[in-house]
Z-matrix of the N, CA and C atoms (Angstrom, degrees):
N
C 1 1.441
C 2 1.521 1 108.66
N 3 1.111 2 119.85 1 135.92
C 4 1.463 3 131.76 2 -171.13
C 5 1.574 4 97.77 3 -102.33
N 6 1.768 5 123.83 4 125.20
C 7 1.297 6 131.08 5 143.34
C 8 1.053 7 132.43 6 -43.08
N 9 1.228 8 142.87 7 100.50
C 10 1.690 9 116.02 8 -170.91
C 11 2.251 10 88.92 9 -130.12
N 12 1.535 11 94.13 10 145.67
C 13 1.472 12 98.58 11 -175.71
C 14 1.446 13 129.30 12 -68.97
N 15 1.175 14 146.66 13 109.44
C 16 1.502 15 118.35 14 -175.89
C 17 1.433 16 134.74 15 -25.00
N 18 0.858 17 103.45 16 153.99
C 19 1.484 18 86.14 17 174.82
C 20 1.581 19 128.48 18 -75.23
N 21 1.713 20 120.58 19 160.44
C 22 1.580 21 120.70 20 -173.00
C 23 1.304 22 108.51 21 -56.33
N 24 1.393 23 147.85 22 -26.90
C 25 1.293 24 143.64 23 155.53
C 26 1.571 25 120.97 24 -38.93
N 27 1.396 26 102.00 25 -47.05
C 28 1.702 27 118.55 26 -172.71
C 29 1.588 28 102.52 27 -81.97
N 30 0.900 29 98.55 28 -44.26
C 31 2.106 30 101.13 29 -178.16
C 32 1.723 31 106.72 30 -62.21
N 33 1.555 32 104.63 31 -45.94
C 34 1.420 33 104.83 32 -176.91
C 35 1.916 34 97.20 33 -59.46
N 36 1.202 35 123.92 34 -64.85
C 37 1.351 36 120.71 35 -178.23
C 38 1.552 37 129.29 36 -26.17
N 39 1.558 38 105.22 37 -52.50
C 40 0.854 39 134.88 38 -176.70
C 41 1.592 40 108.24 39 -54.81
N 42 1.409 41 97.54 40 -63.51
C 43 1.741 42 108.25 41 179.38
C 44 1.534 43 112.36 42 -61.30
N 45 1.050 44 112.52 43 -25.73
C 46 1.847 45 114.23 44 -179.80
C 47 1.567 46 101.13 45 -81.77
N 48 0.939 47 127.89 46 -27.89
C 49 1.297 48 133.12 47 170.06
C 50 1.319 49 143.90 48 -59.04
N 51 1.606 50 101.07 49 -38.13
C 52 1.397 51 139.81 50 145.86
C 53 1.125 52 106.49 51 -60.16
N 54 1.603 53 139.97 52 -44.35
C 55 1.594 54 129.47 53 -173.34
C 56 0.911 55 101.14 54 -63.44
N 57 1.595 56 118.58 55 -50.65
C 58 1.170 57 104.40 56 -144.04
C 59 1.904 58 118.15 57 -113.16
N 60 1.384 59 92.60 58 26.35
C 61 1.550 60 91.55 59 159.45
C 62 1.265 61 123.25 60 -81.30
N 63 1.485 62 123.05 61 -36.28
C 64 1.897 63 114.24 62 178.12
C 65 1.799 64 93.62 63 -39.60
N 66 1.605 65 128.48 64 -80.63
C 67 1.223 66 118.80 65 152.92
C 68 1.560 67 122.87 66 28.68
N 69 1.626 68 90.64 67 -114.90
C 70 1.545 69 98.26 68 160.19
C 71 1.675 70 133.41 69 -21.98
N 72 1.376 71 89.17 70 -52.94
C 73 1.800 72 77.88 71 -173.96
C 74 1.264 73 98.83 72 -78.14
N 75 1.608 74 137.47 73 -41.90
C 76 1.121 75 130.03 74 -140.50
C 77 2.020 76 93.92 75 -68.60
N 78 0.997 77 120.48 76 -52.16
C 79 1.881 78 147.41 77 -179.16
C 80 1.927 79 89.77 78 -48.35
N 81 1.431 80 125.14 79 -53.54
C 82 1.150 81 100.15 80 -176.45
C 83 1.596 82 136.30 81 -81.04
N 84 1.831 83 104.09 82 9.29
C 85 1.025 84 120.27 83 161.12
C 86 1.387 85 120.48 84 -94.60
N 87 1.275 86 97.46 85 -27.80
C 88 1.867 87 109.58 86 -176.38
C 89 1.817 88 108.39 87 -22.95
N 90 1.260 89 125.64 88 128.23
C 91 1.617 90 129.08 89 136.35
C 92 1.107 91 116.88 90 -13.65
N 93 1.318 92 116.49 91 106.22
C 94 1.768 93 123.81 92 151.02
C 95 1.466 94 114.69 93 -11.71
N 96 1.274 95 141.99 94 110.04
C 97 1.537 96 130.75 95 131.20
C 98 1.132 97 125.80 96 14.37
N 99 1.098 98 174.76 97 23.18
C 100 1.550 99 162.64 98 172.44
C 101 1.549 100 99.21 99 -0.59
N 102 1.703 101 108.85 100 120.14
C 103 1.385 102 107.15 101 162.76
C 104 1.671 103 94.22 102 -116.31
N 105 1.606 104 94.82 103 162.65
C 106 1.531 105 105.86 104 166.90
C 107 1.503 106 107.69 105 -131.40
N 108 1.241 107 110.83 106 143.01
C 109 1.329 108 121.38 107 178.74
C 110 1.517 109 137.37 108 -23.90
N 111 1.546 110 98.55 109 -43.29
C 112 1.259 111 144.44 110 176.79
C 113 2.158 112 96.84 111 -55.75
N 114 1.510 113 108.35 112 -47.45
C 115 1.338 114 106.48 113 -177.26
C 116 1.220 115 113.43 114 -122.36
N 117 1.959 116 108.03 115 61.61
C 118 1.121 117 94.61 116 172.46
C 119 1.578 118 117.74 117 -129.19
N 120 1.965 119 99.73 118 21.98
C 121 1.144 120 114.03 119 -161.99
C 122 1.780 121 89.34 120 -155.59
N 123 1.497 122 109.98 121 131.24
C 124 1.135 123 111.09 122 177.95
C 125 1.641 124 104.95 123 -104.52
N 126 1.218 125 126.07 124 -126.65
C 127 1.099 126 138.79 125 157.35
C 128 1.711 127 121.08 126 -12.45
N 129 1.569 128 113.72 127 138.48
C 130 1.330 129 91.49 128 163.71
C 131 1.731 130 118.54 129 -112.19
N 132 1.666 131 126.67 130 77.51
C 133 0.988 132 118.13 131 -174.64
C 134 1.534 133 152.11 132 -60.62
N 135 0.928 134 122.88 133 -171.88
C 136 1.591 135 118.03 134 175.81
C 137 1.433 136 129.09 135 -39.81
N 138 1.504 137 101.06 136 -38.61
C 139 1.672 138 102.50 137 171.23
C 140 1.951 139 122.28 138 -103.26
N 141 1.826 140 99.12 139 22.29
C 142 1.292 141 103.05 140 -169.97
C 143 1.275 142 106.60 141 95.06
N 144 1.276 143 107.63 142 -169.80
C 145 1.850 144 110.57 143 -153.25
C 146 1.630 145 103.54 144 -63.48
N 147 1.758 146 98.98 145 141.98
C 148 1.554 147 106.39 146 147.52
C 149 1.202 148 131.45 147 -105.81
N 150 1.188 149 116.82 148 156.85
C 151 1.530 150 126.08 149 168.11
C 152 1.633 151 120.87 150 -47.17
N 153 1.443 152 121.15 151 143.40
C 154 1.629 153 106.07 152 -173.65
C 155 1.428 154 88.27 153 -101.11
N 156 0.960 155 115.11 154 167.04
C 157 1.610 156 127.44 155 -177.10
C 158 1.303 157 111.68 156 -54.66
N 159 1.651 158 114.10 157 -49.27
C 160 1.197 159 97.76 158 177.96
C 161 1.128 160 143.85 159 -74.12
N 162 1.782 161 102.94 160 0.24
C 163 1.712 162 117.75 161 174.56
C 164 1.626 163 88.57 162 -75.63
N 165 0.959 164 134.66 163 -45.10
C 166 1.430 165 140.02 164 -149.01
C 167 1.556 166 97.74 165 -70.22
N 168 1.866 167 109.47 166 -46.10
C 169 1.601 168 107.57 167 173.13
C 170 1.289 169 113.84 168 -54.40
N 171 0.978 170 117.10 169 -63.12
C 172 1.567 171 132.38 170 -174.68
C 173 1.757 172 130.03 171 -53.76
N 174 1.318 173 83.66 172 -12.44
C 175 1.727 174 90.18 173 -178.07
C 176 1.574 175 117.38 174 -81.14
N 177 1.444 176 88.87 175 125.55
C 178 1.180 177 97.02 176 -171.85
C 179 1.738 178 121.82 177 119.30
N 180 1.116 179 94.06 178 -36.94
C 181 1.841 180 123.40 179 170.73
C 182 1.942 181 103.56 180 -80.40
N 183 1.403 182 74.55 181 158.83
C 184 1.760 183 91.53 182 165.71
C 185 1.259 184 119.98 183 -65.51
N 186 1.218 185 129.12 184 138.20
C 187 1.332 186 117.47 185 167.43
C 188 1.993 187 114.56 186 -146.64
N 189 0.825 188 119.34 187 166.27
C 190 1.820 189 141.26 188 177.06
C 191 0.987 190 117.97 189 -68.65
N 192 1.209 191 155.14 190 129.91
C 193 1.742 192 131.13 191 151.42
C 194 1.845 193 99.09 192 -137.27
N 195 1.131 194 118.15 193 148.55
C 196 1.397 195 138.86 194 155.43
C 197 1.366 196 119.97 195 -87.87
N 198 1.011 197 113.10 196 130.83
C 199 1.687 198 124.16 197 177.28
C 200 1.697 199 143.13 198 170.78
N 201 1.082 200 127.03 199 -154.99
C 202 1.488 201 132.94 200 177.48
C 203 1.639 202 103.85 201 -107.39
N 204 1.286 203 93.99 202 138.37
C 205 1.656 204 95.48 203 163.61
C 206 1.927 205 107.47 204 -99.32
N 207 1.076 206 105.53 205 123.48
C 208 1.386 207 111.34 206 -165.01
C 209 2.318 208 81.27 207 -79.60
N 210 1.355 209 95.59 208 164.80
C 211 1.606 210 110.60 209 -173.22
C 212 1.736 211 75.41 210 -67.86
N 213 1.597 212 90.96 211 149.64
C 214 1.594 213 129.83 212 179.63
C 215 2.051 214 96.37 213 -89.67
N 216 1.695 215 98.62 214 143.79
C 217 1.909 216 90.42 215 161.69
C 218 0.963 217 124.05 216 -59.23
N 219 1.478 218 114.82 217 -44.67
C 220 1.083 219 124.08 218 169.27
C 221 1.354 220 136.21 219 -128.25
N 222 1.586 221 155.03 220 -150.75
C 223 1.499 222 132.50 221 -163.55
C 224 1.685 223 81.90 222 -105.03
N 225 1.441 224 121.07 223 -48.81
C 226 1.294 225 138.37 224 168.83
C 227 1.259 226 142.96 225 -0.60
N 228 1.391 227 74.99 226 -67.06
C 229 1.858 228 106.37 227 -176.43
C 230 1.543 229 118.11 228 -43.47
N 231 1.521 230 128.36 229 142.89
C 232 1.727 231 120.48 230 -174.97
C 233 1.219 232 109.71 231 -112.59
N 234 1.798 233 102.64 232 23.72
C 235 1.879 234 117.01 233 165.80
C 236 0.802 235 102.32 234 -125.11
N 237 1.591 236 110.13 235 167.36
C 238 1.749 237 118.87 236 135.87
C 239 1.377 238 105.11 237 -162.93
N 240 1.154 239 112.19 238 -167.12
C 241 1.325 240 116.09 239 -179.49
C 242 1.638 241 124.22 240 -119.87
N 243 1.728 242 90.43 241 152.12
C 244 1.598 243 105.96 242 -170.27
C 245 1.245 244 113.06 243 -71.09
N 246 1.555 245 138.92 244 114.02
C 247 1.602 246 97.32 245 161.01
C 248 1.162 247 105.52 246 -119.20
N 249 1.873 248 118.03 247 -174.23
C 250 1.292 249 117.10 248 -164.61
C 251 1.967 250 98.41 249 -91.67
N 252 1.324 251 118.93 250 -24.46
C 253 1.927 252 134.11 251 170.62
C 254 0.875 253 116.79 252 -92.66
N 255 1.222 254 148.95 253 165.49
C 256 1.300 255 147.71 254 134.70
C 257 1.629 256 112.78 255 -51.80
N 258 1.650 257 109.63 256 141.18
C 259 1.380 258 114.24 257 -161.47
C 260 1.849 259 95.87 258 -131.11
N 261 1.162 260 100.16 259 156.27
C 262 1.820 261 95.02 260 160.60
C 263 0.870 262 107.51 261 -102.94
N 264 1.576 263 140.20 262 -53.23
C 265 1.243 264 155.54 263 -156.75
C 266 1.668 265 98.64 264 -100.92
N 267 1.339 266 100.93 265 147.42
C 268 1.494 267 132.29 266 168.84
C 269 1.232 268 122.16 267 -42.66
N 270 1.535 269 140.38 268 65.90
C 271 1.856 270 112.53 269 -151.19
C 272 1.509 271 124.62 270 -86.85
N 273 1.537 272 104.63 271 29.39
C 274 1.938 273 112.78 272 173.55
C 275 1.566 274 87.50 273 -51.95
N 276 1.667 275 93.79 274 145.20
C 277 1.277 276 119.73 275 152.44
C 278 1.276 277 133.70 276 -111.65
N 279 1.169 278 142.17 277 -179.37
C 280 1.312 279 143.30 278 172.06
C 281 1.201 280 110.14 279 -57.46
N 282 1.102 281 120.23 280 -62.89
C 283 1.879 282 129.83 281 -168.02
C 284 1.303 283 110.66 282 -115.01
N 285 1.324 284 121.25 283 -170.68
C 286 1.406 285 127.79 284 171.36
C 287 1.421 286 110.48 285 -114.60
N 288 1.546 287 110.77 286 9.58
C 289 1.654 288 106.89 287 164.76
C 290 1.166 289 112.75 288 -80.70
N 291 1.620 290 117.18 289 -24.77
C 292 1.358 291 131.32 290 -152.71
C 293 2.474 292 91.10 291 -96.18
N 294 0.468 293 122.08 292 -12.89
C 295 1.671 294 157.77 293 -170.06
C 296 1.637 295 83.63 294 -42.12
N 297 1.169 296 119.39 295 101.92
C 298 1.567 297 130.91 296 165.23
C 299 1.567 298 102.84 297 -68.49
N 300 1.530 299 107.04 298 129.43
C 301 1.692 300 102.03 299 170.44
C 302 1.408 301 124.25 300 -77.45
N 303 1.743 302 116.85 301 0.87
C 304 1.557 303 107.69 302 154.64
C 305 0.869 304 117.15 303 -116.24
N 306 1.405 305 131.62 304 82.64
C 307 1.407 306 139.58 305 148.40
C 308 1.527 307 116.06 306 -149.81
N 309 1.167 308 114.84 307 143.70
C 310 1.308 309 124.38 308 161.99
C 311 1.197 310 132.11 309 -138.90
N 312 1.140 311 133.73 310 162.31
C 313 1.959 312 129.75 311 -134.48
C 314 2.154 313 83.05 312 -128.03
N 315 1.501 314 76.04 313 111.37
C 316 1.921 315 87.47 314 163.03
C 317 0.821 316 121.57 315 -117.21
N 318 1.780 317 103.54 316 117.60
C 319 1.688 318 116.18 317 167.04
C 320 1.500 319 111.56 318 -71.59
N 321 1.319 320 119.78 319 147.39
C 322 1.793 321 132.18 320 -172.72
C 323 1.105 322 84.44 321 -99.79
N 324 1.377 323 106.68 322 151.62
C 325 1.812 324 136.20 323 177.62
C 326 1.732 325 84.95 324 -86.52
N 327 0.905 326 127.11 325 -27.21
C 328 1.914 327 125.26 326 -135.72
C 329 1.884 328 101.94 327 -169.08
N 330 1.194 329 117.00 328 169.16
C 331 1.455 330 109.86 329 -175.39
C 332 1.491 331 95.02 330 -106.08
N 333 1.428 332 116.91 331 134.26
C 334 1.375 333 107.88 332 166.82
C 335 1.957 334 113.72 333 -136.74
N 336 0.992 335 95.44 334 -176.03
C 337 1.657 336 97.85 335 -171.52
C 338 1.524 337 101.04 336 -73.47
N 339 1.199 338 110.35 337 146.85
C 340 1.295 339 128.65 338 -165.29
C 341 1.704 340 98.16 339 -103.37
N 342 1.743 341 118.57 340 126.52
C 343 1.127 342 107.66 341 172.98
C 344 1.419 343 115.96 342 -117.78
N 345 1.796 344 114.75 343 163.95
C 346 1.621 345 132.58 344 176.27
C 347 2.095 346 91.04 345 -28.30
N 348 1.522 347 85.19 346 144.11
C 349 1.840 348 114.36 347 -175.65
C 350 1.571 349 105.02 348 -64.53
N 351 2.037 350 110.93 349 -19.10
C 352 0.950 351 106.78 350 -178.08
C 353 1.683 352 131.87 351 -87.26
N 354 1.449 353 79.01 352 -11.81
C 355 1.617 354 95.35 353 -162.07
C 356 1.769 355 111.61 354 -71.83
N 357 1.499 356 145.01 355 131.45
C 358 1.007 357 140.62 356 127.68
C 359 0.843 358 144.61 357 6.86
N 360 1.512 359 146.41 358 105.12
C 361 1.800 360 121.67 359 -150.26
C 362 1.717 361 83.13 360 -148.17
N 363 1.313 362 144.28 361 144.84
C 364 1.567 363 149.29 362 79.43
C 365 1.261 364 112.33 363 -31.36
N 366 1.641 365 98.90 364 121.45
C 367 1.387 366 116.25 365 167.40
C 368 1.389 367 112.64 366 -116.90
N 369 1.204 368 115.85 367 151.88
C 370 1.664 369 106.73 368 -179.75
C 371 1.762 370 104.38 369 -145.37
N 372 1.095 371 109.37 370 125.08
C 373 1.698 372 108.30 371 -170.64
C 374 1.656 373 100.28 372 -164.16
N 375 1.320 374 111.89 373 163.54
C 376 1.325 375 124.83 374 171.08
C 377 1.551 376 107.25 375 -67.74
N 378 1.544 377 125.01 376 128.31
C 379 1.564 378 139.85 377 175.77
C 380 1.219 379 129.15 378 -58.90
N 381 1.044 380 151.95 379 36.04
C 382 1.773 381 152.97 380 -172.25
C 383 1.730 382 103.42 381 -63.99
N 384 1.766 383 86.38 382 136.52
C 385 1.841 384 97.72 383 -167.39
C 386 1.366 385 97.87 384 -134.24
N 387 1.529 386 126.18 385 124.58
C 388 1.047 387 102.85 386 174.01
C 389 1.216 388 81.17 387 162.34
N 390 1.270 389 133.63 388 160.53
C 391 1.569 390 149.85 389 133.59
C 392 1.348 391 118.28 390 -9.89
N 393 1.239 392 158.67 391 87.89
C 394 1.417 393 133.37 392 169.83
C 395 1.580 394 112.41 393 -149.24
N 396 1.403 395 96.97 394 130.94
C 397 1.561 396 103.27 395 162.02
C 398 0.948 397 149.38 396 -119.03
N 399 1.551 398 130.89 397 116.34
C 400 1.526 399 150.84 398 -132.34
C 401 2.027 400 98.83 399 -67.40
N 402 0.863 401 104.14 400 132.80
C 403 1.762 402 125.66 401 -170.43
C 404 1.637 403 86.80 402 -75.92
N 405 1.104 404 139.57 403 -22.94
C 406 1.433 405 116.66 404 -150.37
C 407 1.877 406 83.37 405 -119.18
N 408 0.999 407 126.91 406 -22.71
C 409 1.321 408 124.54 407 -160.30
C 410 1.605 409 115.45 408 -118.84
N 411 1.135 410 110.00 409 -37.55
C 412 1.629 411 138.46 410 -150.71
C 413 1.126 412 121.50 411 31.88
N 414 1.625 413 112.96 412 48.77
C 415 1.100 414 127.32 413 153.51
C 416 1.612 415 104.00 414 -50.33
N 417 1.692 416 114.79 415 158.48
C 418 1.543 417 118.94 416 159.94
C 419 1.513 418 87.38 417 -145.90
N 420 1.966 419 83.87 418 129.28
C 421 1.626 420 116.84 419 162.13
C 422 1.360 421 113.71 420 -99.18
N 423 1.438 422 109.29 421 174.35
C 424 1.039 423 131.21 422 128.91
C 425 1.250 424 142.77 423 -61.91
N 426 1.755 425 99.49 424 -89.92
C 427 1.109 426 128.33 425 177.28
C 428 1.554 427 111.75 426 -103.34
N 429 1.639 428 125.29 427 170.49
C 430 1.524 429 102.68 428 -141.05
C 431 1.507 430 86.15 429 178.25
N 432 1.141 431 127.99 430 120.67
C 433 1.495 432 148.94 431 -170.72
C 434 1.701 433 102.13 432 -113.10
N 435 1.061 434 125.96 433 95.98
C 436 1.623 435 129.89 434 173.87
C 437 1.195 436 130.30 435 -91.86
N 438 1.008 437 113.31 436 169.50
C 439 1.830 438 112.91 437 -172.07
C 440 2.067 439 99.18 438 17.80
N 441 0.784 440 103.52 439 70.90
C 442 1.532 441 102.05 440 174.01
C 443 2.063 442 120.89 441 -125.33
N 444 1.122 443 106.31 442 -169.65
C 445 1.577 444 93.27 443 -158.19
C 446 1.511 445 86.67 444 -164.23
N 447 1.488 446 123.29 445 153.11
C 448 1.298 447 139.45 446 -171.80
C 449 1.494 448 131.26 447 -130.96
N 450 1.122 449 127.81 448 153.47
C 451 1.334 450 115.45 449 178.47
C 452 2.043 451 99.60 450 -148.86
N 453 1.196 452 82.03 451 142.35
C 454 1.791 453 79.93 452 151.34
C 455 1.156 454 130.49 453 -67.21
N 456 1.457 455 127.17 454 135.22
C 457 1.730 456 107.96 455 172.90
C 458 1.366 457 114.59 456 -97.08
């Protein structure tokens, strides 16, 4: 059997590949993003709010948020919502025209204890942007925190 080398196309590949995993791994451990409320809406266009770029980067990725847990429907529930104040009341709306730009709707990875409207929370969950309305609730979001998990700060 004869050795013969890949070819200079395949070696170059190869070697960039090798660079650039320290890279790679180091980025797929990287810290969540921190978003703030403040940047999660750029422009306000023709059909009502847009996305700011960096929701647009981030979607799909992990990300941070700071905020209020607005009161839950129920004690139950494995959502609720983000807001940027403290709220008493629930602030889902009907539509997503009607769609306040500080709030966002968090799905729980897991069920956890629900805390006072006043308290401080880090949330951390995967980002979904887009229009959508929940099959079990018919709630309609926007924006949308998934498999995510909370803490007081």
């Amino acid at each position: 059997m004869v050795y013969r080398r890949p070819p200079t196309a395949t070696r170059r590949a190869c070697l960039g590949m090798m660079m650039a995993m320290p890279f790679l791994a180091r980025s797929a451990f990287a810290a969540p993003v921190s978003i703030d409320f403040d940047q999660l809406y750029g422009k306000v266009g023709v059909l009502g709010l847009e996305f700011s770029d960096l929701v647009k980067q981030q979607a799909g990725r992990i990300v941070t948020m700071q905020g209020f847990m607005a009161p839950p429907l129920k004690a139950e529930a494995t959502f609720f919502v983000l807001t940027e104040i403290p709220m008493a009341l629930c602030p889902f709306c009907s539509s997503d025209a009607d769609w306040p730009d500080n709030i966002v709707v968090v799905y729980l990875d897991r069920k956890q204890t629900f805390v006072q409207p006043s308290a401080r929370i880090a949330v951390t969950g995967r980002l979904e942007m887009g229009s959508w309305t929940d099959p079990d609730t018919g709630f309609v979001s926007l924006l949308r925190l998934r498999d995510a998990a909370y803490s007081v700060v």
